[in-house]
N, CA, C and O atoms as a GROMACS GRO file, in nm:
protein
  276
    1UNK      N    1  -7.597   6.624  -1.389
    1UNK     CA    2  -7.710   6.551  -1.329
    1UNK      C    3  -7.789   6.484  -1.440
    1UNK      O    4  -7.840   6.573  -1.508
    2UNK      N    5  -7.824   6.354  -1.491
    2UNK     CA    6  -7.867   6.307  -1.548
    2UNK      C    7  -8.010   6.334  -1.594
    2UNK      O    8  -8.055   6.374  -1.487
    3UNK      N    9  -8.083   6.338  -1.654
    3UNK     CA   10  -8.191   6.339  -1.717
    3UNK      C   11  -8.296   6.237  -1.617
    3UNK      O   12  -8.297   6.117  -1.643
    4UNK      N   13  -8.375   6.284  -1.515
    4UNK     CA   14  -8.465   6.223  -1.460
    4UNK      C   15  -8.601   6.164  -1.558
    4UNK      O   16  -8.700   6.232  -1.584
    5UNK      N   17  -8.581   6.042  -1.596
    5UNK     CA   18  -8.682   5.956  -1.624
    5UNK      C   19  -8.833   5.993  -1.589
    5UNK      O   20  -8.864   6.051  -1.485
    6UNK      N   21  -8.963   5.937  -1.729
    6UNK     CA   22  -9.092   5.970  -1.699
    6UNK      C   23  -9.132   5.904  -1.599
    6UNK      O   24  -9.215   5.954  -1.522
    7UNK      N   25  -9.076   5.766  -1.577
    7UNK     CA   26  -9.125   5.713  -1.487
    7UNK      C   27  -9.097   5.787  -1.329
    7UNK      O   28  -9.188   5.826  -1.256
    8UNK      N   29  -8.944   5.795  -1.296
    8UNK     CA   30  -8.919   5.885  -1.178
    8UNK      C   31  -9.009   5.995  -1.137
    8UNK      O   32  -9.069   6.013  -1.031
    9UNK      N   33  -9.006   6.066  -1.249
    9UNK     CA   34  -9.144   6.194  -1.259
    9UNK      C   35  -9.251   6.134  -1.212
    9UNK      O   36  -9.301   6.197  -1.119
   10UNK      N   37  -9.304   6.038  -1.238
   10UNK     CA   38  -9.412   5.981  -1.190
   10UNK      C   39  -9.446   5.967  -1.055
   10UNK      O   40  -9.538   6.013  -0.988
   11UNK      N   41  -9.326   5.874  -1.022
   11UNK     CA   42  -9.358   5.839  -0.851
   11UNK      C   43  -9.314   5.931  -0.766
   11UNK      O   44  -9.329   5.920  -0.644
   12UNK      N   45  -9.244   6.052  -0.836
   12UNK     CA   46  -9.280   6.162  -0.732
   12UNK      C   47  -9.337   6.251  -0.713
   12UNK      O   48  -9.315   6.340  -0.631
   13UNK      N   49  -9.480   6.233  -0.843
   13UNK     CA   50  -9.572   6.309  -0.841
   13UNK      C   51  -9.651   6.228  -0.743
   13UNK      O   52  -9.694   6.293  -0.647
   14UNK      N   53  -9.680   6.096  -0.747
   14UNK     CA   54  -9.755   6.016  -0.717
   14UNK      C   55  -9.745   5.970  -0.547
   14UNK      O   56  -9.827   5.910  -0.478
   15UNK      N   57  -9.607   6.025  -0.512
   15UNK     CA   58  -9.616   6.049  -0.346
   15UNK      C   59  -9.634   6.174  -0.317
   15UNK      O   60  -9.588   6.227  -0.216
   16UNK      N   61  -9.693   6.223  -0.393
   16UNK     CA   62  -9.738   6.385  -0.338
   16UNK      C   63  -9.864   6.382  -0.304
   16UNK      O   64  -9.900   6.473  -0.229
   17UNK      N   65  -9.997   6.251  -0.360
   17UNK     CA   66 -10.146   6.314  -0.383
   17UNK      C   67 -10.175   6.251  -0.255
   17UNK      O   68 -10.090   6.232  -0.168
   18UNK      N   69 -10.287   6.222  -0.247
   18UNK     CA   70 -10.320   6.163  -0.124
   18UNK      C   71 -10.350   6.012  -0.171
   18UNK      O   72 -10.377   5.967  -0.283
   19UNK      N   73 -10.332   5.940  -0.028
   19UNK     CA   74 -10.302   5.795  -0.017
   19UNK      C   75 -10.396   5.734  -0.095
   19UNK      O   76 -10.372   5.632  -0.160
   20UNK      N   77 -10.534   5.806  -0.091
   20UNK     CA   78 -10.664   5.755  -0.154
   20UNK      C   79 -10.630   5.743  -0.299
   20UNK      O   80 -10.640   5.645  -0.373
   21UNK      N   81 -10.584   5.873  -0.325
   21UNK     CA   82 -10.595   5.888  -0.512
   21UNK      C   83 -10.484   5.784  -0.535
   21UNK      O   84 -10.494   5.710  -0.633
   22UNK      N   85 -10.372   5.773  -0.445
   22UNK     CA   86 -10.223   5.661  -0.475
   22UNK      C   87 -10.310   5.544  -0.491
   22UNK      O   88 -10.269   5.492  -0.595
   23UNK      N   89 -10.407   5.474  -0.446
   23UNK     CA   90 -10.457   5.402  -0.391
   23UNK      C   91 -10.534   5.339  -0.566
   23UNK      O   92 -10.515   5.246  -0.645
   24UNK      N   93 -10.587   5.410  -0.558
   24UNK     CA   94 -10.700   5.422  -0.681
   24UNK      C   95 -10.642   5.383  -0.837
   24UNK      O   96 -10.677   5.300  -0.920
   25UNK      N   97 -10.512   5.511  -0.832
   25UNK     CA   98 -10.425   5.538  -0.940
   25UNK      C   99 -10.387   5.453  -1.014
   25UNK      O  100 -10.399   5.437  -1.136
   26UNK      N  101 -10.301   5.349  -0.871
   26UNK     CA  102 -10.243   5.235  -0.911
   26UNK      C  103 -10.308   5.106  -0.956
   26UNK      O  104 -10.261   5.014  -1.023
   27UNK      N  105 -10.454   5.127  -0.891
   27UNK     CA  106 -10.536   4.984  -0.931
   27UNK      C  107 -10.570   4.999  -1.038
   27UNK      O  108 -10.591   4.896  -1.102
   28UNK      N  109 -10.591   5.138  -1.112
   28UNK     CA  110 -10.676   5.163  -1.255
   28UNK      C  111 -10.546   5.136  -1.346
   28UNK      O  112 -10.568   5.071  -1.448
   29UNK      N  113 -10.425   5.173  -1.326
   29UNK     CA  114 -10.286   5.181  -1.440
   29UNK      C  115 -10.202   5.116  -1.417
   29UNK      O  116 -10.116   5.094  -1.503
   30UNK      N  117 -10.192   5.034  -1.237
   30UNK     CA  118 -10.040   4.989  -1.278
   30UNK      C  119 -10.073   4.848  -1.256
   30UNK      O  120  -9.990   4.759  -1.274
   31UNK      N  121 -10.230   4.820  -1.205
   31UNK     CA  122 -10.273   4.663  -1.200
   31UNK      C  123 -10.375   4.653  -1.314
   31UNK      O  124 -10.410   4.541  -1.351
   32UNK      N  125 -10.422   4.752  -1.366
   32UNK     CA  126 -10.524   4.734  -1.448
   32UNK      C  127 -10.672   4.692  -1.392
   32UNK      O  128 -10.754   4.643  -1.469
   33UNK      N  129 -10.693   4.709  -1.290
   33UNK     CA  130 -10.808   4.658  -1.235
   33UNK      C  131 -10.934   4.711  -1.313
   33UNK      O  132 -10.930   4.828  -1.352
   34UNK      N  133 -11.048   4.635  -1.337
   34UNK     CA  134 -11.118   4.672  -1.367
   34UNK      C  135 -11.206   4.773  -1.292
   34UNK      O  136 -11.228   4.767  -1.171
   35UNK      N  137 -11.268   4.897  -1.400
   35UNK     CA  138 -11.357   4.948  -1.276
   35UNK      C  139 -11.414   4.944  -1.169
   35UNK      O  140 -11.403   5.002  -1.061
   36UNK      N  141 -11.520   4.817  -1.238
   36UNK     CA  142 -11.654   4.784  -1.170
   36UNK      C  143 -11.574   4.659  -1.040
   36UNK      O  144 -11.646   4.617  -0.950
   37UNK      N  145 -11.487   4.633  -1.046
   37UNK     CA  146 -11.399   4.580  -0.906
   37UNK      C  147 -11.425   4.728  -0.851
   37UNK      O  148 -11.522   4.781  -0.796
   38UNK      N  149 -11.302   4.772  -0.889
   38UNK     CA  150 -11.291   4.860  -0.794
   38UNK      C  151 -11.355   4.954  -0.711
   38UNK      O  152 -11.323   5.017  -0.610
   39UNK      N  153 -11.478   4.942  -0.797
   39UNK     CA  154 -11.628   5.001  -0.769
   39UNK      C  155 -11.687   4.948  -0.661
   39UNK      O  156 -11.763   5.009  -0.586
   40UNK      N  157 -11.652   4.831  -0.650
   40UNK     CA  158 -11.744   4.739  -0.539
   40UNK      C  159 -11.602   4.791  -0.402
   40UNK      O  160 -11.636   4.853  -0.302
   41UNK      N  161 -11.517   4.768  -0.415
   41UNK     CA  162 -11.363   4.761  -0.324
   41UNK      C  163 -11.354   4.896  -0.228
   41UNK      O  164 -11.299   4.918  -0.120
   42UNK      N  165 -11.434   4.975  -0.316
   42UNK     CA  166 -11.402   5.093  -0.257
   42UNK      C  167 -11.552   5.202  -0.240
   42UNK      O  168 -11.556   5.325  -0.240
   43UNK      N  169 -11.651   5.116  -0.227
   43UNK     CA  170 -11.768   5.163  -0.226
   43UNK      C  171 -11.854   5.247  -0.269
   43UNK      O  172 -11.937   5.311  -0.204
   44UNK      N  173 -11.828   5.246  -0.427
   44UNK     CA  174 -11.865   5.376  -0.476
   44UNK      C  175 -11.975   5.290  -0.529
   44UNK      O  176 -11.969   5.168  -0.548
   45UNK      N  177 -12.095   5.383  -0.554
   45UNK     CA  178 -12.232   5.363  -0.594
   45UNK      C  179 -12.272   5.321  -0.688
   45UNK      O  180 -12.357   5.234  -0.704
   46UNK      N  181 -12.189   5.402  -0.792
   46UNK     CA  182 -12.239   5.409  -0.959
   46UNK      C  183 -12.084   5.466  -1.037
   46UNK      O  184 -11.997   5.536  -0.984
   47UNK      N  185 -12.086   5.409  -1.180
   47UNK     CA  186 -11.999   5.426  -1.275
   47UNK      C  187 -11.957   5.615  -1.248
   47UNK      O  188 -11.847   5.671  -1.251
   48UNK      N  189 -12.067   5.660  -1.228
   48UNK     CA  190 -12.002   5.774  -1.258
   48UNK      C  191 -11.960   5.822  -1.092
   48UNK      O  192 -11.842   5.846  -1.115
   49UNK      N  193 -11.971   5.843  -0.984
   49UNK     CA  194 -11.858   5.833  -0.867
   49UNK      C  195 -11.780   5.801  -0.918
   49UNK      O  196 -11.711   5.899  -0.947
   50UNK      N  197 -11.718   5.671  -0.972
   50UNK     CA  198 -11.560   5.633  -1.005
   50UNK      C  199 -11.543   5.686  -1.094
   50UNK      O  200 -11.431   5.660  -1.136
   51UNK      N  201 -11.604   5.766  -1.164
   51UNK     CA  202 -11.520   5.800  -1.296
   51UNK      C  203 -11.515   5.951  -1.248
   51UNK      O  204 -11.412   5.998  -1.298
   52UNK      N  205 -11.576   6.044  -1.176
   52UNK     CA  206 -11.563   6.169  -1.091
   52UNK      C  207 -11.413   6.149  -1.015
   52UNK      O  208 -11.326   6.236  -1.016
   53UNK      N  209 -11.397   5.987  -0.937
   53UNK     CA  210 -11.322   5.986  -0.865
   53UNK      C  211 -11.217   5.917  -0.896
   53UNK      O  212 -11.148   5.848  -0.821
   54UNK      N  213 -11.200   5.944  -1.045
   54UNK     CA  214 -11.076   5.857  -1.112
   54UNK      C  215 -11.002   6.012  -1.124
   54UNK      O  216 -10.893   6.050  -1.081
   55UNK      N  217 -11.122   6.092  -1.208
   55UNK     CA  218 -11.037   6.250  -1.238
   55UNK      C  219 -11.008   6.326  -1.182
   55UNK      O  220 -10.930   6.413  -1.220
   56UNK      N  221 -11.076   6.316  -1.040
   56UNK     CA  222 -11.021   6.464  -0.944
   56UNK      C  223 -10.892   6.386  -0.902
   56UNK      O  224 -10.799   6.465  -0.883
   57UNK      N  225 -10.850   6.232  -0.877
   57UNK     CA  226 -10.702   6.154  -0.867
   57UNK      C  227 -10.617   6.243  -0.962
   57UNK      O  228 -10.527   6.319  -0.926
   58UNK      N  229 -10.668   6.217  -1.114
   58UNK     CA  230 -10.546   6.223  -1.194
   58UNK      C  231 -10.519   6.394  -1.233
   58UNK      O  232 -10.420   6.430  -1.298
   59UNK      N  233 -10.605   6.473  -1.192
   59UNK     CA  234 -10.624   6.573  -1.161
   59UNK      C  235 -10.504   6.635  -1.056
   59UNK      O  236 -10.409   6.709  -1.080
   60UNK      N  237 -10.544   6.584  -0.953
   60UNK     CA  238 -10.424   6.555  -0.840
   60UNK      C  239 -10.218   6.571  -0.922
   60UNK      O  240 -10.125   6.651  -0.937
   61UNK      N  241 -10.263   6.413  -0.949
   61UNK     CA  242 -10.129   6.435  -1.020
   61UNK      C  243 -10.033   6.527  -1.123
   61UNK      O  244  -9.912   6.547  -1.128
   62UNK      N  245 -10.153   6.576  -1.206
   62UNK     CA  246 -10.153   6.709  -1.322
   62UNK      C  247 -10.104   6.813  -1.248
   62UNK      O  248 -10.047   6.889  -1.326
   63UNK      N  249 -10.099   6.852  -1.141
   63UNK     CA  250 -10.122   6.942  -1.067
   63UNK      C  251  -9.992   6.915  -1.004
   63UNK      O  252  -9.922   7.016  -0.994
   64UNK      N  253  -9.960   6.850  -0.976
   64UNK     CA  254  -9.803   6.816  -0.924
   64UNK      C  255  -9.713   6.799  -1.012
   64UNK      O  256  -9.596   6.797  -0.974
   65UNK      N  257  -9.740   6.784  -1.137
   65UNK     CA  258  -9.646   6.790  -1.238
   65UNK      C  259  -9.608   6.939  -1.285
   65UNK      O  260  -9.499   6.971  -1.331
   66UNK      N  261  -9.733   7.036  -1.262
   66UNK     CA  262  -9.741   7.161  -1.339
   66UNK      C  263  -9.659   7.264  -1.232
   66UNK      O  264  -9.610   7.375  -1.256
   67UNK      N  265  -9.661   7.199  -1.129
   67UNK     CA  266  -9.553   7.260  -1.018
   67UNK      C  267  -9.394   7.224  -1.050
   67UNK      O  268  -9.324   7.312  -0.999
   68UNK      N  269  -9.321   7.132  -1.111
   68UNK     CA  270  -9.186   7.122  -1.133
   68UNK      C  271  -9.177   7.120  -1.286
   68UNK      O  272  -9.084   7.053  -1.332
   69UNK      N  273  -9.273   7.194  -1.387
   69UNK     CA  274  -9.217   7.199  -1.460
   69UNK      C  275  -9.140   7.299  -1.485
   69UNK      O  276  -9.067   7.297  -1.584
   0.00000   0.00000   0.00000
């Protein structure tokens, strides 16, 4: 069986979290969106909500990785 790729690892950590954190994940790393967009997009108040709600996301994912290792 071949050596499953970081990236593979990825997107099947990343269909594990919830749609929100998928949601989020991808605008901060795989579009690069800027915060303060995404701040307005998704109604968060202040810098620090999104940045609470960047880490309990990637948090999420940590947590699905630490299960198949």
């Amino acid at each position: 069986k071949p050596e499953t790729s970081k990236e593979d690892k990825l997107q099947k950590w990343m269909a594990r979290i919830t749609e929100n954190c998928q949601r989020i994940l991808k605008a901060i790393f795989y579009y690069k969106e800027p915060m303060e967009s995404l701040m307005i997009k998704m109604g968060w108040k202040n810098k620090h909500t999104a940045d609470n709600q960047k880490y309990k996301c990637v948090q999420q994912v940590k947590k699905e990785a630490e299960k198949t290792n």
